[in-house]
MIGU-468660 format. One record per residue (C-alpha): residue number from 1; x, y, z. Coordinates in nm, 2 decimals, m for minus. Layout:
BEGIN
(seke NUM; (X; Y; Z))
...
//
This chain:
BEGIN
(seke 1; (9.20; 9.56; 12.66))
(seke 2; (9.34; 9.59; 12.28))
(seke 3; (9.59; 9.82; 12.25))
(seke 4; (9.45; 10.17; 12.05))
(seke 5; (9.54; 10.25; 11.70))
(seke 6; (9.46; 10.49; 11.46))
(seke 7; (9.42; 10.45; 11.12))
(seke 8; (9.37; 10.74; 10.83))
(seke 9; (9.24; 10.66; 10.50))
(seke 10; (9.09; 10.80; 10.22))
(seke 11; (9.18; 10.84; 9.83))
(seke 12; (9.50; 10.97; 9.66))
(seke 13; (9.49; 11.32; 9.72))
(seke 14; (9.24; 11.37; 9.96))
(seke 15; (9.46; 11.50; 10.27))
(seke 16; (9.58; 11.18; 10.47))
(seke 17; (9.93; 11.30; 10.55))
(seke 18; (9.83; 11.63; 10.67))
(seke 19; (9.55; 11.50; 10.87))
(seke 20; (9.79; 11.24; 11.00))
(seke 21; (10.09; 11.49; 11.07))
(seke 22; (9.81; 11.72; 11.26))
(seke 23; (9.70; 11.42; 11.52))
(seke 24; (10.03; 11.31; 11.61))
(seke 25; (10.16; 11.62; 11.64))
(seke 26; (9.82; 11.68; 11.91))
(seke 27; (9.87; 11.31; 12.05))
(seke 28; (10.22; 11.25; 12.12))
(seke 29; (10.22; 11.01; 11.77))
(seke 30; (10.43; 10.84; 11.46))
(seke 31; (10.27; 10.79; 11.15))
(seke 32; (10.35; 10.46; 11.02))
(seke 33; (10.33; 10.45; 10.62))
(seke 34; (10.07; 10.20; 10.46))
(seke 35; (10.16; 10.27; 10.07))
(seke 36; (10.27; 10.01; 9.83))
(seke 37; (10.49; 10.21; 9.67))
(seke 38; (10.64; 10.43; 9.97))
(seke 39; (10.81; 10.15; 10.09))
(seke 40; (11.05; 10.21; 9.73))
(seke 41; (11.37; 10.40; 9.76))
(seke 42; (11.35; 10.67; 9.48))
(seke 43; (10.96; 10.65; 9.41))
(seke 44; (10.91; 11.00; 9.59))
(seke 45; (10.69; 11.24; 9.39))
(seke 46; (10.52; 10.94; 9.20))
(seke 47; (10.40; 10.79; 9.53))
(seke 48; (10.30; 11.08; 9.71))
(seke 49; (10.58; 11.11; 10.00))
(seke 50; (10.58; 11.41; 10.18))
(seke 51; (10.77; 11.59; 10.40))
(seke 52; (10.62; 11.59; 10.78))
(seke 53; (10.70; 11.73; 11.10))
(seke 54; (10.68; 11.39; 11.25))
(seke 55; (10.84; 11.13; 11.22))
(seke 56; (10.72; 10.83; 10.92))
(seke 57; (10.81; 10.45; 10.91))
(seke 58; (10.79; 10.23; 10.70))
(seke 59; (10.87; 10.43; 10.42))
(seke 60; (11.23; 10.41; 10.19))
(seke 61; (11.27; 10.05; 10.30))
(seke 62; (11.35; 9.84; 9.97))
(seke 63; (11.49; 9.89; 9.62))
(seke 64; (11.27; 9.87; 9.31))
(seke 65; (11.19; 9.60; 9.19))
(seke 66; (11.29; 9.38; 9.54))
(seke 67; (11.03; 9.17; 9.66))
(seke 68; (10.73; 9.33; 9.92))
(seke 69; (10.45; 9.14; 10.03))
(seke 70; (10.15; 9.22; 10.20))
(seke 71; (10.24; 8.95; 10.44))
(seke 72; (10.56; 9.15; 10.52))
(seke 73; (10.39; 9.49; 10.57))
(seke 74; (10.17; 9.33; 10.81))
(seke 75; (10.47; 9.21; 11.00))
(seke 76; (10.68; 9.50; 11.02))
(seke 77; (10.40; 9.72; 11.03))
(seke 78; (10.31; 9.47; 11.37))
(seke 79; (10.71; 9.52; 11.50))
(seke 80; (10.65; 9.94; 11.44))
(seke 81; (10.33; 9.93; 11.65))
(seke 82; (10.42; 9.71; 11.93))
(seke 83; (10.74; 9.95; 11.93))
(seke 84; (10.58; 10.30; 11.97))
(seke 85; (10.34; 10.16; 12.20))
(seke 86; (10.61; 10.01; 12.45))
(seke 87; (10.74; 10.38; 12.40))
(seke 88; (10.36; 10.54; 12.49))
(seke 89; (10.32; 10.68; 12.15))
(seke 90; (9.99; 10.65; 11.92))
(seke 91; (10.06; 10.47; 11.64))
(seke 92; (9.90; 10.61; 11.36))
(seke 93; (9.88; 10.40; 11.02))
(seke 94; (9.82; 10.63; 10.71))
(seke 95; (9.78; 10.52; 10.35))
(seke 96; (9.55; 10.45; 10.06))
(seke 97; (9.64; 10.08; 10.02))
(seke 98; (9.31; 9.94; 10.11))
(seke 99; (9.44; 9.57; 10.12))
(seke 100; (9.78; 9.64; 10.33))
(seke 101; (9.52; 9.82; 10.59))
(seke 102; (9.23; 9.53; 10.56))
(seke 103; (9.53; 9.25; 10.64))
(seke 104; (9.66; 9.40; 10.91))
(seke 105; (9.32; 9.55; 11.08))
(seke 106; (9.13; 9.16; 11.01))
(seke 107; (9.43; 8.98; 11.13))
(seke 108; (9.45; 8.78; 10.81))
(seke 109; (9.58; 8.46; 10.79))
(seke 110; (9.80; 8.40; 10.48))
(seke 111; (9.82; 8.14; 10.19))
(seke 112; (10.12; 7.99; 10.15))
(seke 113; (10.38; 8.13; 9.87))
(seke 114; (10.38; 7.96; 9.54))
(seke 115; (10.72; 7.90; 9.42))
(seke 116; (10.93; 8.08; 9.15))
(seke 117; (10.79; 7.93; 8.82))
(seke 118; (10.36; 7.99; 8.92))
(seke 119; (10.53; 8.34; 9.04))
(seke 120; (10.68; 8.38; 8.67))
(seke 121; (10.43; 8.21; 8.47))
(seke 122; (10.14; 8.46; 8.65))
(seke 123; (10.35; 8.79; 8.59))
(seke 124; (10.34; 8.66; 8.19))
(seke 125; (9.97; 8.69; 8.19))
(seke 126; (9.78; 8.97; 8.10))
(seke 127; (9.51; 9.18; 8.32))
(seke 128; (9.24; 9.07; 8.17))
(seke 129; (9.40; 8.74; 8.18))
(seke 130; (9.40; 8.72; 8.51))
(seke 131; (9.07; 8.86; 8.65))
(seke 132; (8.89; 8.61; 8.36))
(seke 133; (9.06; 8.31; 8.56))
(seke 134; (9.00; 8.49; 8.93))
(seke 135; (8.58; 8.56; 8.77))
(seke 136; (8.62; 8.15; 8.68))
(seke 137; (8.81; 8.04; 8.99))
(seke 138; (8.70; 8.30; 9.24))
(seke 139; (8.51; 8.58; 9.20))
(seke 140; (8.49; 8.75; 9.54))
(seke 141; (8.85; 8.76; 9.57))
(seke 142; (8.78; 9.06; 9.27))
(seke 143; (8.56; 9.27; 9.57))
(seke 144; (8.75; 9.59; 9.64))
(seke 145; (9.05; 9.47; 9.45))
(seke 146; (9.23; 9.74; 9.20))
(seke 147; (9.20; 9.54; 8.92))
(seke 148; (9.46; 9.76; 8.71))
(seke 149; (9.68; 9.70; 8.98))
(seke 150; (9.90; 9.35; 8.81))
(seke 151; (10.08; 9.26; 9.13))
(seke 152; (9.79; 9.23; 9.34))
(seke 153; (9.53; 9.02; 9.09))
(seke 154; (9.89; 8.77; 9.07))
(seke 155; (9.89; 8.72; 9.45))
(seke 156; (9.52; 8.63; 9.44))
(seke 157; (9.55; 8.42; 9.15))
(seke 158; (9.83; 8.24; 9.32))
(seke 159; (9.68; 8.24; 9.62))
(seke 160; (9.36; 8.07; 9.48))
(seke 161; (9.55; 7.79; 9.28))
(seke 162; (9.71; 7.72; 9.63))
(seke 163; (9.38; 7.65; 9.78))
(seke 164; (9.27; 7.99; 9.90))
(seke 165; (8.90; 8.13; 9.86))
(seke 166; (8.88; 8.39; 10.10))
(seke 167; (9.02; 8.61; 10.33))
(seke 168; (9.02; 8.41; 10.65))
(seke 169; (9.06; 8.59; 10.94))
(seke 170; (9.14; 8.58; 11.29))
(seke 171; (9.00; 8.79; 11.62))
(seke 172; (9.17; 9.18; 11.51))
(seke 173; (9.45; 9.27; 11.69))
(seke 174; (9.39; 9.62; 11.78))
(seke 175; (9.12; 9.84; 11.89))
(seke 176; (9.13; 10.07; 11.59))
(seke 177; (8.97; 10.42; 11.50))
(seke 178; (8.92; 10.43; 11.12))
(seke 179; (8.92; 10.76; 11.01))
(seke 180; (8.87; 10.84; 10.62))
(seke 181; (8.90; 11.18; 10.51))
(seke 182; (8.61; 11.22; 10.26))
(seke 183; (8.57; 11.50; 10.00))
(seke 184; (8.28; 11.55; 9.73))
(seke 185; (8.40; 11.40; 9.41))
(seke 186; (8.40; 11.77; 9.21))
(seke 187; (8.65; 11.85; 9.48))
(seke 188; (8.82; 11.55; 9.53))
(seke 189; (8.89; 11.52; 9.12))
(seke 190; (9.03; 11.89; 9.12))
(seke 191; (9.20; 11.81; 9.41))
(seke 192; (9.38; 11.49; 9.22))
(seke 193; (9.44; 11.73; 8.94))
(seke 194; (9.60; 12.03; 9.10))
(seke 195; (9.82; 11.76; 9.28))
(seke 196; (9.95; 11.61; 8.96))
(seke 197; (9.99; 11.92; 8.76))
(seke 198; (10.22; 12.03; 9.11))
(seke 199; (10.44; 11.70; 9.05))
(seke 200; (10.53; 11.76; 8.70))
(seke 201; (10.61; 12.13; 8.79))
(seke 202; (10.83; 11.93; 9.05))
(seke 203; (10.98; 11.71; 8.77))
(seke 204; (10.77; 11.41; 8.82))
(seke 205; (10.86; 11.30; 8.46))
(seke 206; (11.22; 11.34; 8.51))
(seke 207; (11.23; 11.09; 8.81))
(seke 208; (11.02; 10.82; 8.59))
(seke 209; (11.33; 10.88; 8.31))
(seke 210; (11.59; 10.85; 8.57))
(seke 211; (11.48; 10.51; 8.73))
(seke 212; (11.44; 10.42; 8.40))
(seke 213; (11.80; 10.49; 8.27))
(seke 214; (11.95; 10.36; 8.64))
(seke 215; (11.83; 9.99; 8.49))
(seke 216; (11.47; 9.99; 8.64))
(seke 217; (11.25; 9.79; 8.46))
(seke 218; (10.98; 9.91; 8.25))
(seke 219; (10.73; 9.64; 8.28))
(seke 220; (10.79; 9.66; 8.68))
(seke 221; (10.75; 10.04; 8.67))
(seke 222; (10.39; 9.98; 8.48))
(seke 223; (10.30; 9.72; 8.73))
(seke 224; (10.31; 10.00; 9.00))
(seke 225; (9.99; 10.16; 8.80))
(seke 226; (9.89; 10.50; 8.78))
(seke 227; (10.17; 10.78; 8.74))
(seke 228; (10.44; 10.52; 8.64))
(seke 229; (10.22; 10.30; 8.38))
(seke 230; (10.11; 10.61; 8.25))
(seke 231; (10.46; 10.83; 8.20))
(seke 232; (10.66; 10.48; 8.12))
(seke 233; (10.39; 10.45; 7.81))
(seke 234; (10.45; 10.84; 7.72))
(seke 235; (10.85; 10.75; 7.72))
(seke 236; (10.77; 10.44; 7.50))
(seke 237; (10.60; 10.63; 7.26))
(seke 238; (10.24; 10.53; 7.32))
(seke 239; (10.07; 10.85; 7.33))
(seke 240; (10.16; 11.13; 7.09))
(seke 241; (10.18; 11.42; 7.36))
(seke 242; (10.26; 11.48; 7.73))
(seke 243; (9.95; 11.67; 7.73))
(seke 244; (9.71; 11.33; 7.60))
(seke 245; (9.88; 11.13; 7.87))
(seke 246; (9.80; 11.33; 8.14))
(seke 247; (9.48; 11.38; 8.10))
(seke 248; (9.44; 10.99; 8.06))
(seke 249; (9.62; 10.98; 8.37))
(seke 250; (9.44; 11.24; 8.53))
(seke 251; (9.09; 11.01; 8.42))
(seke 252; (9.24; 10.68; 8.57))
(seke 253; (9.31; 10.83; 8.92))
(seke 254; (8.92; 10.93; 8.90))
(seke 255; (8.84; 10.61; 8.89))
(seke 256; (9.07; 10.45; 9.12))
(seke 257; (9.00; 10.74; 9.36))
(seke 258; (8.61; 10.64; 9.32))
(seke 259; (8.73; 10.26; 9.37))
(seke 260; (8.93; 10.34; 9.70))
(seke 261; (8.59; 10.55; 9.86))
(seke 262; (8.37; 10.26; 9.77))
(seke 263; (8.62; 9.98; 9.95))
(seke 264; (8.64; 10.21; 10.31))
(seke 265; (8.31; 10.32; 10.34))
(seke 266; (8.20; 9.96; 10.33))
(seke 267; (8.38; 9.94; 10.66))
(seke 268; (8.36; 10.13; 11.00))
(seke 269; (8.52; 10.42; 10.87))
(seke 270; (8.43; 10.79; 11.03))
(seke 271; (8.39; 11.00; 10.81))
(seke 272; (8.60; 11.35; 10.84))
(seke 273; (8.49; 11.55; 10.56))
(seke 274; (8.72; 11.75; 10.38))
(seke 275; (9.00; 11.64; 10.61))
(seke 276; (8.90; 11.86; 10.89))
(seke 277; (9.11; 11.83; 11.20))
(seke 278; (8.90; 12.01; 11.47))
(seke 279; (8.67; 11.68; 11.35))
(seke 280; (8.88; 11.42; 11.32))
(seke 281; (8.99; 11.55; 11.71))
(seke 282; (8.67; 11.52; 11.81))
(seke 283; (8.63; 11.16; 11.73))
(seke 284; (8.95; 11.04; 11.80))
(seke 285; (8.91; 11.23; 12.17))
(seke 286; (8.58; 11.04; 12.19))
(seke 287; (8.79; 10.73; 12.07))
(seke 288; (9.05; 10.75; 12.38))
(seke 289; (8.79; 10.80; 12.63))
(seke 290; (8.62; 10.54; 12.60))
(seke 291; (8.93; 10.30; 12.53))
(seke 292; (9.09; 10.37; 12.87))
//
């Protein structure tokens, strides 16, 4: 038998964390962190980290701008779960980054690096650069993908001029419940609203300035999309009020929230509407029965 893992997903804002705190506090679990940006030392309100009453790997493990592949998630991500389950804990994976979870649920196999000049020539081109050559070269690589999201459309770029076409996957590891906390868009949007307006009470802008002025770069900071890209263009001067580039922010995570519902509930998620724990306990209970 596979061993059992639990996965939570869902869009930004939509209650992952609290859902994941709840189950592992009910099921002896650790949540382990599957956000692109968690794994940064100093990116705490822009990413979303919260304080839990469990314990969260995976999470504060690199310095900005150092090097983090989906290829390395997957593996350390694989080291955490064989850990907690040679303890007898659930291991419970939790994150919005649809392509960190998709690797390491498929058991993807993965192209080859490129070396440093293809790295350095890809981060030169532009966005749109980039998905016109991935539309040329290969277009399903663009399914699901957050095309605003730079770093990810250069890995499938260079992972197409090395030869790749496709994910190619081997049998999954894991006998995984996917559960994806799912809210009505009016909701979900005032939801993602509320939560951002909370964050610059907090002094969301103030940690953007401060990696800025400890010798982060600004084009990297962008690359992270959403909060970064948007208050890094509002300290550059690109929009000529706080107020404009929120509300342009506010409108992207819309559409990226839209983008994340539309990539998990093309998969075997369970739906748990409006993060509800008494459901998602239901299923996962279901779940562990039938796994032992």
């Amino acid at each position: 038998m596979k061993p059992q893992l639990l996965v939570i997903v869902g869009p930004t804002a939509s209650g992952k964390s609290s859902l994941g705190e709840a189950l592992a506090l009910a099921y002896d679990g650790e949540i382990i962190s599957a956000d692109s940006r968690q794994v940064y030392r100093g990116l705490d309100l822009g990413s979303g980290k919260e304080r839990l009453k469990v314990p969260q790997r995976l999470i504060d493990i690199k310095d900005p701008e150092e090097r983090f592949t989906v290829m390395e998630w997957c593996d350390r991500a694989r080291q955490e779960i064989d850990e907690l389950l040679a303890a007898g804990r659930l291991p419970i994976i939790v994150g919005g980054t649809g392509l960190y979870v998709s690797a390491l649920l498929d058991g993807y196999d993965f192209a080859p690096e490129g070396d440093v000049k293809l790295k350095e020539s890809l981060a030169a081109m532009s966005t749109a650069e980039l998905v016109a050559e991935l539309k040329q070269t290969n277009a399903p690589a663009l399914e699901g993908l957050d095309t605003r999201n730079h770093r990810y459309l250069e890995r499938a770029v260079e992972k197409t001029r090395l030869g790749w076409r496709a994910p190619t996957t081997s049998e999954p590891l894991y006998d995984a419940l996917v559960l994806l906390a799912d809210w009505p868009r009016p909701e979900l949007y005032a939801r993602i609203d509320r939560r951002l307006d909370d964050r610059l009470r907090q002094g969301l802008l103030g940690e953007v300035q401060g990696l800025i002025k400890d010798g982060v770069s600004a084009d990297w900071l962008k690359r992270l999309g959403l909060e970064y890209r948007y208050l890094t263009d509002y300290l550059e001067g690109r929009y000529k009020s706080l107020n404009e580039a929120v509300e342009r922010l506010k409108f992207a995570t819309h559409h990226f929230a839209r983008r994340q519902l539309i990539w998990w509930r093309r998969r075997s998620a369970q739906m748990v509407p409006q993060a509800d724990v008494k459901t998602a306990k239901k299923l996962v209970e279901k779940w562990r029965r039938v796994g032992i």
